[in-house]
C-alpha positions as CSV (number, residue, x, y, z in Angstrom):
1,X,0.0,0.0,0.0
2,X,1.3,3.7,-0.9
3,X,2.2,6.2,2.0
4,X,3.3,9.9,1.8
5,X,6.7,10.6,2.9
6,X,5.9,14.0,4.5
7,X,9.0,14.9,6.0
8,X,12.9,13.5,5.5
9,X,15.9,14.8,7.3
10,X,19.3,14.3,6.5
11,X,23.1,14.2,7.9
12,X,26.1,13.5,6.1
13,X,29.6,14.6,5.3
14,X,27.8,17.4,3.2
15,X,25.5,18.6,6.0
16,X,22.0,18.4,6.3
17,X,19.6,17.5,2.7
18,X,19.5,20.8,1.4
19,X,23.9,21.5,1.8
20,X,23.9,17.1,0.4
21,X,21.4,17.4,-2.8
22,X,23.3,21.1,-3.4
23,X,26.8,19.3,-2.9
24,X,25.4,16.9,-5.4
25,X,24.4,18.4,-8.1
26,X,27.9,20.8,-7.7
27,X,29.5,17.4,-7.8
28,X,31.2,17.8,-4.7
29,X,32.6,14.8,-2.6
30,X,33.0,14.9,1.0
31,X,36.0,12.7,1.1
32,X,39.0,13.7,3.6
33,X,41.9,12.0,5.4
34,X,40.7,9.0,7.6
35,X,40.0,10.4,11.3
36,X,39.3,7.1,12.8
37,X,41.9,4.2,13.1
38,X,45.3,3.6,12.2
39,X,45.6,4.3,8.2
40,X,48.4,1.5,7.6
41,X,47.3,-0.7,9.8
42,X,43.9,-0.8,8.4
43,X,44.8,-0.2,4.7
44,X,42.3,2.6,4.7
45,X,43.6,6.4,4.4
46,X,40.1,8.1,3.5
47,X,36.7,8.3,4.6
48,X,33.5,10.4,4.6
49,X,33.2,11.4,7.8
50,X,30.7,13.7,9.8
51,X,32.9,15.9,12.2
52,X,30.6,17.1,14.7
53,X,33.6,18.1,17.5
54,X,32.0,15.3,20.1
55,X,32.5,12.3,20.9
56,X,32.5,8.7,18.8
57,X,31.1,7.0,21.5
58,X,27.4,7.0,20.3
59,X,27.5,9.7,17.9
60,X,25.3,7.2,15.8
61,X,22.6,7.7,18.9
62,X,23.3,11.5,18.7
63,X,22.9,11.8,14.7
64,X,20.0,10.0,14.2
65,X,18.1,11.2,17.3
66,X,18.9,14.7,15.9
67,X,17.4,14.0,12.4
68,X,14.5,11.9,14.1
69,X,13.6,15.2,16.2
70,X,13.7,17.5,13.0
71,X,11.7,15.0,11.0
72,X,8.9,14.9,13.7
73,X,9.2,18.9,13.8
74,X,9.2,19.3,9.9
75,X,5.8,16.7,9.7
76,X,3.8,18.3,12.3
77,X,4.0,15.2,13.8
78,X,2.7,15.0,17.5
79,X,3.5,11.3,18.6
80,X,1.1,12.5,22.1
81,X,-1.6,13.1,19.7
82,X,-1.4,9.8,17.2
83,X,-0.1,6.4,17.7
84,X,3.8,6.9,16.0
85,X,5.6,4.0,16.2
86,X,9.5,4.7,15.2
87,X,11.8,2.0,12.9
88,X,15.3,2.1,12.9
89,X,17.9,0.7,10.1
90,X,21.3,0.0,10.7
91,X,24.0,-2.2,9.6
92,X,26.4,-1.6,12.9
93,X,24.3,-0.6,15.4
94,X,26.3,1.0,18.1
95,X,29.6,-0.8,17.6
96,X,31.6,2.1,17.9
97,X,31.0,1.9,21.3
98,X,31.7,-1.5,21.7
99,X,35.6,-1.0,20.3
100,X,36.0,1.7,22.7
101,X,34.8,-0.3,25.7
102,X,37.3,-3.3,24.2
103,X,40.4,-1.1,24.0
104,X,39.2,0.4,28.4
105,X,37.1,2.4,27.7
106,X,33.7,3.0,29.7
107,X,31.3,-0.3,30.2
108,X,27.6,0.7,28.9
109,X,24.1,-1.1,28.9
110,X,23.6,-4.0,26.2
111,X,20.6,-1.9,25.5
112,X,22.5,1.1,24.2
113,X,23.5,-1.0,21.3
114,X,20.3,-0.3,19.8
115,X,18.5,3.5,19.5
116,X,15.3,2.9,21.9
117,X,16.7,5.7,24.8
118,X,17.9,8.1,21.6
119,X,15.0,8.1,20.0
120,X,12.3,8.0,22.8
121,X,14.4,11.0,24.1
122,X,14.5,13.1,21.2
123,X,10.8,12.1,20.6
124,X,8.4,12.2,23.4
125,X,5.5,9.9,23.4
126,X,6.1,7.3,20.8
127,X,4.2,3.9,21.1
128,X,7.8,1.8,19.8
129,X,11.1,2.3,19.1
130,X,12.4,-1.1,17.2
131,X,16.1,-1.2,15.8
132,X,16.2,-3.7,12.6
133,X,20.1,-4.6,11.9
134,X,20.0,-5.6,8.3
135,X,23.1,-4.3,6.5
136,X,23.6,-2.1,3.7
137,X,20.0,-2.4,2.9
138,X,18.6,-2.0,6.7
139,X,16.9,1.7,5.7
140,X,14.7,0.0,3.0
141,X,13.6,-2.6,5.2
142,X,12.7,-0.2,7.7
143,X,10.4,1.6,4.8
144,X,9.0,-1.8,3.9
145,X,7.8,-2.5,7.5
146,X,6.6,0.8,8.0
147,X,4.4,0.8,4.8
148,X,3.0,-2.7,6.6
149,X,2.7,-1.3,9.6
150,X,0.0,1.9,7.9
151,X,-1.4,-0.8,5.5
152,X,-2.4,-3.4,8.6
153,X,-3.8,-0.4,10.8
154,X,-0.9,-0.5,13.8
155,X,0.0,3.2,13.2
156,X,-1.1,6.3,12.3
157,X,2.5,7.4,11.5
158,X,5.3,6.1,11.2
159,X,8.8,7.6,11.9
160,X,11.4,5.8,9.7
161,X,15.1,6.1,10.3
162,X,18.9,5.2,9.1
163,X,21.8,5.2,10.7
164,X,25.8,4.2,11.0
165,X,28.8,5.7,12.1
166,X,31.9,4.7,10.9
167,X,34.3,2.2,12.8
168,X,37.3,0.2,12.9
169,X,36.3,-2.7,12.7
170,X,34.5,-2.1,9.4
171,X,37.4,-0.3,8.0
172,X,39.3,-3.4,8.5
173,X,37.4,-5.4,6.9
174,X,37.0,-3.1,3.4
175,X,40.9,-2.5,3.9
176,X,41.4,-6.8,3.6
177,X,39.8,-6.7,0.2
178,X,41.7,-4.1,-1.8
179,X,45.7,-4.4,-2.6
180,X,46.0,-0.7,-2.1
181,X,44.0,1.9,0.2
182,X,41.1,3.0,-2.1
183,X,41.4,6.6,-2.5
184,X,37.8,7.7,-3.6
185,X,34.7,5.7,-4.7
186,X,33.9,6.0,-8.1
187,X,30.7,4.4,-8.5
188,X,29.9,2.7,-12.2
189,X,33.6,4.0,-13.4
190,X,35.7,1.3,-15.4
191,X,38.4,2.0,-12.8
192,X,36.7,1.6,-9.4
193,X,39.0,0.8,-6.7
194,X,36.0,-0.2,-4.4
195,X,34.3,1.4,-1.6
196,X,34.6,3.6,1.5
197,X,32.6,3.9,4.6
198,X,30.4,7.5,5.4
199,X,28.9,8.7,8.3
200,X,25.2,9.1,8.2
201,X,21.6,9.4,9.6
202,X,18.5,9.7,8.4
203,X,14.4,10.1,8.9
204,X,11.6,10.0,7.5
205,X,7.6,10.3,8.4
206,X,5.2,8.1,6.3
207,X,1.6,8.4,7.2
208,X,-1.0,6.9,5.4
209,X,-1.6,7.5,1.6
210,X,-5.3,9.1,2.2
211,X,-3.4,11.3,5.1
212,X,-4.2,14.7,3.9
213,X,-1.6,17.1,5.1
214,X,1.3,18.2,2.6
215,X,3.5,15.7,1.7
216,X,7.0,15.5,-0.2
217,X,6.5,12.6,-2.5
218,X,4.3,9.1,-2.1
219,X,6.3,6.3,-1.5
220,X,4.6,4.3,-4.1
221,X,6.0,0.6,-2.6
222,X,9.0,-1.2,-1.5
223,X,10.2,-4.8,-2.6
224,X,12.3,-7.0,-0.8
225,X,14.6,-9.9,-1.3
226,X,16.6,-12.3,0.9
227,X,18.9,-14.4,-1.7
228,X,21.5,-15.7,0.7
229,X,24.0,-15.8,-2.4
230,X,26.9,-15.3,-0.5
231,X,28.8,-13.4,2.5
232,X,29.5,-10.4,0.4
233,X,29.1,-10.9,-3.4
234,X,25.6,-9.7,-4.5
235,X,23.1,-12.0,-7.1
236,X,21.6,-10.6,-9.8
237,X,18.9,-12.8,-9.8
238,X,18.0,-11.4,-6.0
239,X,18.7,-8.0,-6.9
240,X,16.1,-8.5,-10.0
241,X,13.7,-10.3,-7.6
242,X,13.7,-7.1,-5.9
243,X,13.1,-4.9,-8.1
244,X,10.2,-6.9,-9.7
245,X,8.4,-7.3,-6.1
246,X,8.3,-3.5,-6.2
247,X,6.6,-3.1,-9.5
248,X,4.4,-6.0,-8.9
249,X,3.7,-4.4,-5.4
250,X,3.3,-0.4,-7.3
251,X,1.5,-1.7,-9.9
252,X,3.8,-0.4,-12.4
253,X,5.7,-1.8,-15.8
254,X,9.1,-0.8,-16.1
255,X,8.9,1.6,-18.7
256,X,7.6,4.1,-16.2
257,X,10.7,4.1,-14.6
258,X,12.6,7.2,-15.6
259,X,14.9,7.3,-12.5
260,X,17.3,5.1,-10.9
261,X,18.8,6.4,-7.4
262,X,21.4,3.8,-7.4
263,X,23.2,1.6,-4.7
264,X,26.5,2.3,-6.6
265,X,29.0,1.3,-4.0
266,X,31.9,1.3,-7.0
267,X,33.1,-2.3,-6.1
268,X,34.5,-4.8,-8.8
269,X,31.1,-7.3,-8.1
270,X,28.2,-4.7,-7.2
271,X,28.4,-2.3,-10.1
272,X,28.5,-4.9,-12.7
273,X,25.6,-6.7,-11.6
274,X,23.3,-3.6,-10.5
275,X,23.9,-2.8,-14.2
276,X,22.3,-6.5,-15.4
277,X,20.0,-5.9,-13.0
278,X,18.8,-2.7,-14.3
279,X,18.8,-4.2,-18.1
280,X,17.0,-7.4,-17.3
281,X,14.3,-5.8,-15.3
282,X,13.8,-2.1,-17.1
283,X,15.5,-1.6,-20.1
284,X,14.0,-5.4,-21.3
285,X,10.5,-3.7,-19.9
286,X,11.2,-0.8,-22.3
287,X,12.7,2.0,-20.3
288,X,15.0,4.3,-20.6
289,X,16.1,6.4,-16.9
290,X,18.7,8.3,-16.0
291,X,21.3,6.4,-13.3
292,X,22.6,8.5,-10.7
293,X,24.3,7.6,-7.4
294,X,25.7,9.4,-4.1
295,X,28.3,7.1,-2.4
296,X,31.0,8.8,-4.1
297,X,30.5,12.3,-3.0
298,X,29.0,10.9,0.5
299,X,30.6,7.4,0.8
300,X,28.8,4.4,1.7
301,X,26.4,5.4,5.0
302,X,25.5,1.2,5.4
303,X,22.2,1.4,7.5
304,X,21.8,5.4,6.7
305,X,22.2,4.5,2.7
306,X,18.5,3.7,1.5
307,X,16.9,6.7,3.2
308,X,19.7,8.5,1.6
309,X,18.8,7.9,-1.4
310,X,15.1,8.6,-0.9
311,X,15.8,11.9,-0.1
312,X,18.1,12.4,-2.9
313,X,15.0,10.8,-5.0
314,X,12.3,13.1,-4.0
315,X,14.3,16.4,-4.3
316,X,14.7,15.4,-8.0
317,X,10.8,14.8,-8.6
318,X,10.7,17.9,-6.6
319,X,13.4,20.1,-8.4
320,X,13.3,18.8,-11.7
321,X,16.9,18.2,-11.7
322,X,19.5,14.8,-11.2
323,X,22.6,15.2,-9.6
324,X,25.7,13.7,-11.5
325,X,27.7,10.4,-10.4
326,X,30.4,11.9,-8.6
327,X,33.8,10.4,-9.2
328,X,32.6,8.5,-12.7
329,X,34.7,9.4,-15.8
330,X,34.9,6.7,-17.7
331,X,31.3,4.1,-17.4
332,X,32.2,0.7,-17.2
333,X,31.9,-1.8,-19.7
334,X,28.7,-3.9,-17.8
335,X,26.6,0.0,-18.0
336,X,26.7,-0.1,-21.5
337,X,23.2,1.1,-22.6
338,X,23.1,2.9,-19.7
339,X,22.5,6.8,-19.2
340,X,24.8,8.3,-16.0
341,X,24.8,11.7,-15.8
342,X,28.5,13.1,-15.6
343,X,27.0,16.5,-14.4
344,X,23.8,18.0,-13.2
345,X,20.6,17.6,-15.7
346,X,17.7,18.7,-16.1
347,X,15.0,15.8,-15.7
348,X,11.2,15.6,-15.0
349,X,11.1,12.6,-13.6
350,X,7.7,10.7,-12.8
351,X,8.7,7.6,-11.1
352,X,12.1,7.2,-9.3
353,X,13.6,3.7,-8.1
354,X,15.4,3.8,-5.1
355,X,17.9,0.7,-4.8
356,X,19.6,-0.8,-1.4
357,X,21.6,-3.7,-1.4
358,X,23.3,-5.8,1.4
359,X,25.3,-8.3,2.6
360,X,24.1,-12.0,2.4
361,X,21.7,-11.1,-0.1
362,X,18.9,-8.4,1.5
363,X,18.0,-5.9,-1.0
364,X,15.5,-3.4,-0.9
365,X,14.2,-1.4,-3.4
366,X,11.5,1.3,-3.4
367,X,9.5,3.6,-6.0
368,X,9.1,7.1,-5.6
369,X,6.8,9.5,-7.8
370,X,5.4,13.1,-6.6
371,X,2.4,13.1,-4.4
């Protein structure tokens, strides 16, 4: 069932959504000298990090509580007044925390690995605060259960959030997989060196599609798939699963597609087969959209990176404009037939997909159009 998105908030390296979309379409990248960790140890010198002047320790609690109470604020939401129940995506929960407490720093509750306290704080009087730890994908989840959760009857709003902060343990991982440290991501370029980690937080406040206050853009429907290909290496055949659930679920043929938010991470395995993807399902169903994606002027935001892009997504129904992939210069072979912009365009677009995929397989993809 549809729902109107009537308020998203945003926090990334570039700021807040208006200083991201505006970064975007300048083609800026927020990309600076790794802050976090030990550079040669890790084999990671860069990242895309939020700089804030406080504290690691539970800046992911701090970011995303901030962009949950601006959300609320923005959507004349009174969670008092309605039953709000709030749904929060993440990949790493609060495991920042956990690597500070490992190397003697201060012991915490269990339950401050997860947002409840953050959230309930910065929003008085919601009915729930449920944490959903689902990888790269874990902010299109979140959307999914939320548009359940209007559909069924259980809410009168829903508050939908994203959220990761970057750690060391993470860093460590990405750093085993490359030869050399990657220097920037370069999403759908021929010479990717693969990804890097950004700090972000997001929200959102979806309310059901006959709600009649002003909204930002209807949130048309999500589709979901759990392919358990393997660890890391996505499937095209889940990814496609996906994104047919979501047009089965809309309603929609492919041909109205005439926007593609990608996940564009700007790894050897993803980019290639988000590009089959995209052929099998929408170029094979006639269309023709425009591919953009963020990670390389914000870096990858894990939980955070769905809701990103479904902000991104309805400030270009809204504005009429796409912002270019920053870092691509030269496509790579797989996006041939492709259209990436290389700098900001002018585009009506009707009907936006918004894609998220994750480790072991979850993959979320939602469609977008104006309300």
């Amino acid at each position: 069932m549809p729902a109107r998105l009537t308020a998203s908030e945003l926090r990334t390296c570039l700021g807040d959504g208006d200083r991201t979309f505006a970064g975007l379409l300048a083609g800026t990248s927020g990309i600076g000298p790794l802050r976090h960790g030990a550079p040669t140890a890790l084999n990671v010198a860069h990242g895309y990090h939020i700089d804030d002047g406080a504290e690691r320790v539970f800046a992911a609690s701090r970011w995303v509580a901030e962009c949950a109470a601006r959300a609320v604020a923005a959507g004349a939401l009174d969670p008092r007044r309605r039953r709000v129940v709030a749904l929060v995506g993440t990949g790493l929960r609060e495991l920042a925390a956990v690597e500070a407490y490992a190397t003697g720093g201060d012991a915490f509750a269990a339950h401050r690995l997860h947002f409840g306290d953050a959230v309930h704080a910065a929003v008085p009087g919601l009915r729930e605060v449920v944490t959903v730890s689902n990888a790269c994908s874990a902010g299109g989840h979140v959307l999914a259960l939320a548009e359940d959760l209007l559909m069924l009857g259980d809410a009168d709003a829903v508050l939908v959030c994203g959220v990761d902060a970057t750690t060391e343990s993470m860093l460590a991982m990405i750093g085993r997989v490359v030869d050399h440290p990657t220097e920037t991501v370069r999403p759908f370029d021929a010479d990717r060196q693969g990804v890097l980690l950004g700090d972000g937080a997001a929200a959102a406040v979806l309310v059901p599609d006959d709600d009649t206050r002003p909204a930002l853009a209807r949130v048309v429907a999500t589709g979901l798939s759990c392919d358990a290909h393997h660890e890391t290496a996505p499937s095209v055949a889940g990814i496609t699963r996906a994104m047919r659930d979501a047009l089965a679920r809309a309603g929609r043929e492919p041909a109205e597609v005439d926007l593609v938010v990608a996940h564009g991470t700007g790894t050897a395995l993803n980019d290639p087969a988000e590009c089959e993807a995209l052929r099998q399902v929408l170029v094979s169903g006639g269309a023709d959209p425009l591919v953009t994606a963020v990670k390389g002027a914000t870096g990858h935001t894990s939980g955070a990176a769905a809701l990103v892009n479904l902000d991104v997504a309805r400030r270009c129904l809204s504005q009429g404009r796409v912002p270019p992939v920053v870092g691509l210069r030269r496509p790579l072979p797989e996006g041939a037939g492709l259209r990436f912009p290389t700098e900001a365009t002018g585009h009506p677009a009707r009907l936006v997909q918004s894609d998220a995929f994750g480790f072991g397989g979850v993959n979320a993809v939602t469609l977008v159009e104006a309300p």
